[in-house]
N, C-alpha and C positions, 0 to 999 in steps of 0.2 A: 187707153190713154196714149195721146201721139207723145213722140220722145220731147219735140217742145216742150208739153206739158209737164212730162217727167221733174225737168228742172225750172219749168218756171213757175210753180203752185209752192213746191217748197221752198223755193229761193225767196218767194210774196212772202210767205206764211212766216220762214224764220228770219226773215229781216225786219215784221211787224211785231214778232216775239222780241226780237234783240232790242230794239227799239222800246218799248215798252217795258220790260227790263231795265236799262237804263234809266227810262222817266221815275220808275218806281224810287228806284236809289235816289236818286234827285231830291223825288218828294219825300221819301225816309231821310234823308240827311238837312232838310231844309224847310218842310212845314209842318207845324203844329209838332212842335220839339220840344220838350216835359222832360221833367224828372220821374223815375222809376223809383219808387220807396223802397221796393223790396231787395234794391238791387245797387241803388245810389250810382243807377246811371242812367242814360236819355235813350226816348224813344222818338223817331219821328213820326207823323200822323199820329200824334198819342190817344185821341179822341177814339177812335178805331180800331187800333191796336189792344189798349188797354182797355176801353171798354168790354171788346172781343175775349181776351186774357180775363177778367173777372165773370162772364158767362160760363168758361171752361173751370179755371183753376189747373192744379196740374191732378193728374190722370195717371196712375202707373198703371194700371192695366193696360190702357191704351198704349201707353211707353213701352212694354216691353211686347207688345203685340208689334209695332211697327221692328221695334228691332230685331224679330224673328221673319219679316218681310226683307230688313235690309241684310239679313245672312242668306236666305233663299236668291236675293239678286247676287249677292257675292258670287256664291255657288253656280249660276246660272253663267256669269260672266265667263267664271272658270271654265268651267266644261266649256264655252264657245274656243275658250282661247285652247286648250286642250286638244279641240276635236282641230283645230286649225293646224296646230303644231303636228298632231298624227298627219294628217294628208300631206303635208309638208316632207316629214318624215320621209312617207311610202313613198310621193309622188318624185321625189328632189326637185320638185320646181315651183316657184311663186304662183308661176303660170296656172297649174292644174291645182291650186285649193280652190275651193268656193269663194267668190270674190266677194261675197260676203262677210266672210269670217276676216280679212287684212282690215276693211271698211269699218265692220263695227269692232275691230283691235284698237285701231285709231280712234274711232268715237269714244268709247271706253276710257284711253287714256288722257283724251280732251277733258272729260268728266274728272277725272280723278285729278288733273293738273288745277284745276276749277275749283274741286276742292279743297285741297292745297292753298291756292289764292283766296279767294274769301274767307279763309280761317287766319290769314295772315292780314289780309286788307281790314278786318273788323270794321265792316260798316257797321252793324249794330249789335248788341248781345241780349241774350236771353234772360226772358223777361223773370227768372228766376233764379238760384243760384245750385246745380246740382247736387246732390249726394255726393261727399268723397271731395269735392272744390271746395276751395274758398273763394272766387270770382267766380263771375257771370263769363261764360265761354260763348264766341264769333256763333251770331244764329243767321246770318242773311247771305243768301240764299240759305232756305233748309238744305243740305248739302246731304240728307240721311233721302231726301224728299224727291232730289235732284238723281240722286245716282236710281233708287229703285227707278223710278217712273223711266229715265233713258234705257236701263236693262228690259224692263220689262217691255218699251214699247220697242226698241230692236229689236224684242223675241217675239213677238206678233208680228212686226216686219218679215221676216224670215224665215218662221216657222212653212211655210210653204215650201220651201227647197230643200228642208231636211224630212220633211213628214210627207209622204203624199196621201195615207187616207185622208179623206175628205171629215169625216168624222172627228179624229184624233186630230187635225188639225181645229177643227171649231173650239173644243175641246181644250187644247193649248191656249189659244188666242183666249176664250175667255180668263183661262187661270190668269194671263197676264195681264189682262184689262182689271182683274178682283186684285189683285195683287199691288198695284198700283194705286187703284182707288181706294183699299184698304190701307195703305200709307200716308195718303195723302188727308184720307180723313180721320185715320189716326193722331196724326202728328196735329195735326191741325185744334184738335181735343183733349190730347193728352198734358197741353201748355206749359211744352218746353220751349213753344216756338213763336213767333207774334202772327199773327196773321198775314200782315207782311213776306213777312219769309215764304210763310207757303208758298205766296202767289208768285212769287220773284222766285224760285224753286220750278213752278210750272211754265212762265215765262223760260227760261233758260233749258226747258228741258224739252221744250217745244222748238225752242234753237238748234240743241243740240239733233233731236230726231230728223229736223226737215233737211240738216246738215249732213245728217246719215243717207236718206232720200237721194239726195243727191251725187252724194260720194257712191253709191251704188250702180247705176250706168258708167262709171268714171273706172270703178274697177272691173266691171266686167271688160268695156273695153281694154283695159290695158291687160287683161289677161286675153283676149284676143277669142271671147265666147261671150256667147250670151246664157244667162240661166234665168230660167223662169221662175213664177214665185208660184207655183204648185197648180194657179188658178186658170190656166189657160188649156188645159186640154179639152 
């Protein structure tokens, strides 16, 4: 891939996510907007959503199957931010960690500031009312949906410069591809979330990765190396 390419495929790609994204919220806050019985609050697209939501029902299996996904992404985050701070440590300088690990520090905390805001923004709430609540809690973007899929797909990103068997690297990258897709079609069955969310979840998290994409040549350069991503010899 020429360096052009580097930043202009995920620069298309997450400015067509962000975009769409947006339009989603639009259409969630503005057509086909109902009342929620179970919840005595509104959905938009309700046709879709709610239809969707009476197909599922809620799902605790599935519920606590995704929320042993979103501790495995936690855990994975750590250990990156960890393995960053050790080179840090040894090396004393910005310069010499893997310009990966500063990239996706930042990606990371974009994510988590993300979540932060849409739990405070309440575009819309879940189409149920938890165990242990007495309200309906901010479901848009799925934010449990959002954070796995970005860890995991920066850990298939990257996996190449910290693993070099060729084996043990395939090996990775699928755990995070199952990993992801087991969340995403968890959450999406388990009907804590509208279907909405999911998608606006995937939207934003396909923002976030192409924004990592790119933030990657950015730190190499500024660390003044170039690192491969395992696949080039």
């Amino acid at each position: 891939m020429t360096q052009r390419n580097k930043f202009l495929i995920p620069a298309v790609t997450g400015a067509v996510s962000l975009a769409l994204f947006i339009l989603l919220i639009l259409l969630t806050k503005n057509v086909d907007v109902a009342a929620v019985e179970a919840t005595g609050g509104e959905i938009g697209l309700s046709k879709l959503n709610q239809g969707f939501h009476a197909l599922t029902g809620f799902n605790k299996g599935w519920y606590t199957v995704t929320q042993i996904t979103g501790i495995v992404a936690i855990l994975t985050a750590s250990a990156f931010a960890v393995t960053g701070v050790v080179q840090l440590i040894r090396t004393r300088s910005l310069r010499k960690v893997e310009p990966s690990l500063p990239a996706m520090g930042i990606i990371f905390a974009v994510t988590v500031f993300l979540y932060v805001l849409f739990d405070k923004l309440e575009i819309n709430f879940r189409p149920i009312i938890m165990e242990g609540k007495t309200a309906p809690e901010a479901s848009f973007p799925s934010s449990h949906t959002m954070l796995v899929c970005v860890v995991a797909g920066a850990a298939f990103l990257v996996t190449g410069r910290f693993v070099k068997d060729r084996r043990l690297q395939t090996s990775i990258r699928a755990l995070c591809v199952m990993i992801a897709l087991i969340t995403v079609f968890g959450r999406l069955i388990s009907g804590v979330h509208w279907l909405t969310d999911i998608v606006g979840a995937i939207f934003m998290s396909v923002t976030l990765l192409a924004l990592f994409c790119i933030s990657l040549p950015l730190a190499e350069s500024i660390a003044g190396r170039k690192k491969g991503d395992g696949n080039d010899e």
